[in-house]
C-alpha positions as CSV (number, residue, x, y, z in Angstrom):
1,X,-84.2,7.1,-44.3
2,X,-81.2,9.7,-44.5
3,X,-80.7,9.0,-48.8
4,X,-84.0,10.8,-48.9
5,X,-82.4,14.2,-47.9
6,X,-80.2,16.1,-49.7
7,X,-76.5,16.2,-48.1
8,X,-76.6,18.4,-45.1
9,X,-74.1,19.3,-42.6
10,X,-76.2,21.0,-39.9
11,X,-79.1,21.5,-38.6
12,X,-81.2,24.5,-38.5
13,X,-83.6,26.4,-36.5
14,X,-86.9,26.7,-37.7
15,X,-90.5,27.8,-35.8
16,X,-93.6,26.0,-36.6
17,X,-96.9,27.5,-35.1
18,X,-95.2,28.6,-31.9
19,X,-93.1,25.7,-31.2
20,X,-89.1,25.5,-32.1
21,X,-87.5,22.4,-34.5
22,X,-84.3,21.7,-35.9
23,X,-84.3,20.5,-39.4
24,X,-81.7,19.6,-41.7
25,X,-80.1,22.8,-43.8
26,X,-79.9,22.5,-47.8
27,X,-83.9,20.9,-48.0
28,X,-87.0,21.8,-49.2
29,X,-89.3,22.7,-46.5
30,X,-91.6,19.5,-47.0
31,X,-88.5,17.2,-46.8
32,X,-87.7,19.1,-43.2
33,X,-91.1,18.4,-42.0
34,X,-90.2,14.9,-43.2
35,X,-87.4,14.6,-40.9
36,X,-89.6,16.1,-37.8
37,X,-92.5,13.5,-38.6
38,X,-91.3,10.6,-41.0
39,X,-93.9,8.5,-40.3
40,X,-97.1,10.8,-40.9
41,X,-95.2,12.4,-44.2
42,X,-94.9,9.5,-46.4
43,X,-93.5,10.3,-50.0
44,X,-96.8,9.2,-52.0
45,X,-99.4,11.7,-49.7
46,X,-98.1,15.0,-51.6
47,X,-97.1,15.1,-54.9
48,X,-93.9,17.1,-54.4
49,X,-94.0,19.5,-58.2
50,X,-96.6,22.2,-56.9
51,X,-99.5,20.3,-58.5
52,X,-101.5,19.0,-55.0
53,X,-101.6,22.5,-53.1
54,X,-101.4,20.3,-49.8
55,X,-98.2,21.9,-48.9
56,X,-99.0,25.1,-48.9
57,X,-97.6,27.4,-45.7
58,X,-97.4,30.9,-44.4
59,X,-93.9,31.5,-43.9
60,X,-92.2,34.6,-42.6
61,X,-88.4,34.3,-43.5
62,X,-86.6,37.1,-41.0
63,X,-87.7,39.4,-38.5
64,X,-88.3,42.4,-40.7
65,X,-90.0,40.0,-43.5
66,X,-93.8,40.2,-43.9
67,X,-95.8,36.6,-44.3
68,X,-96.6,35.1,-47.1
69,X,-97.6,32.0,-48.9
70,X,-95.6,29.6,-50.1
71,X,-95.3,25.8,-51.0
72,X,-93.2,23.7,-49.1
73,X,-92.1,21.2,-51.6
74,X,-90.3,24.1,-53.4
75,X,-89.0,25.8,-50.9
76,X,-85.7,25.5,-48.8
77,X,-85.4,25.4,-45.4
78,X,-83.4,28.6,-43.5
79,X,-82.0,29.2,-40.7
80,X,-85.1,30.7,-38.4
81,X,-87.8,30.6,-40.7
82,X,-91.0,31.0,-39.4
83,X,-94.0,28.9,-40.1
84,X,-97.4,30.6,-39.1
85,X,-99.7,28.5,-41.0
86,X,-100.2,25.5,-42.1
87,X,-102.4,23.7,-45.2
88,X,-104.9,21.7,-43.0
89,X,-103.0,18.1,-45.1
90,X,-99.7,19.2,-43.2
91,X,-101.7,20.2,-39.8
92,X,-103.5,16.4,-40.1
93,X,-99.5,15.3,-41.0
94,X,-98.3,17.2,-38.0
95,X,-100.5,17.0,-35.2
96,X,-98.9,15.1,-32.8
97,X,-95.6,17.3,-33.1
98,X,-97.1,20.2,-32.9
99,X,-99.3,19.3,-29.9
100,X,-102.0,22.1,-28.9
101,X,-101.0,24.4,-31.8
102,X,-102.5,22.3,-34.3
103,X,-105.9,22.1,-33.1
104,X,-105.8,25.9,-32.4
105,X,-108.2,27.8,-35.1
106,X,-106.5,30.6,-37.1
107,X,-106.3,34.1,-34.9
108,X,-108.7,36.3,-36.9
109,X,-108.5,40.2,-36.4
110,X,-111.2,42.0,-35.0
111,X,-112.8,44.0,-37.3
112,X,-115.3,45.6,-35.0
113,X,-115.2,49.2,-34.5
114,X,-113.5,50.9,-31.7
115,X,-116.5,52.2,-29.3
């Protein structure tokens, strides 16, 4: 299972909706949830070259850095990355890791008016 990741030589911090992982440094973000659930991210579910959209994440890279989308196929793994969202093929993928987060719905703002 290791020849599938790229040579690392730590492993990092990351968050995934709410709950902490290490993953290994110097790998795209789908290979890291790869290492947290081999056996519900099997190579032939997501096509791995941006064409699927099942990868697709809100990520928030530091403290001070606002969310946004991207696609975890193409995108390396950092040191404490956060993940706030997740595509609902990855959610399915990584339910029983991420335990009670991933059946949570999405926090929607409240958009009523201040009485």
């Amino acid at each position: 299972m290791s020849d599938i990741f790229r040579p690392y030589e730590k492993l990092v911090e990351i968050s995934i909706m709410g709950k902490t992982f290490l993953v290994p440094e110097r790998n795209s973000l789908l290979r890291a949830f790869q290492f947290i659930s081999p056996e519900t991210i099997p190579y032939g579910r997501f096509c791995w070259n941006q064409e699927c959209q099942y990868c697709k994440v809100n990520c928030q890279l530091s403290d001070d850095d606002q969310s946004r989308p991207i696609l975890s196929c193409k995108f390396l793994v950092s040191e404490g990355m956060a993940i706030s969202d997740l595509a609902p093929e990855l959610i399915g993928c990584l339910r029983t890791k991420l335990g009670a987060a991933a059946s949570e719905p999405p926090i929607e703002e409240d958009t009523t008016p201040a009485a």
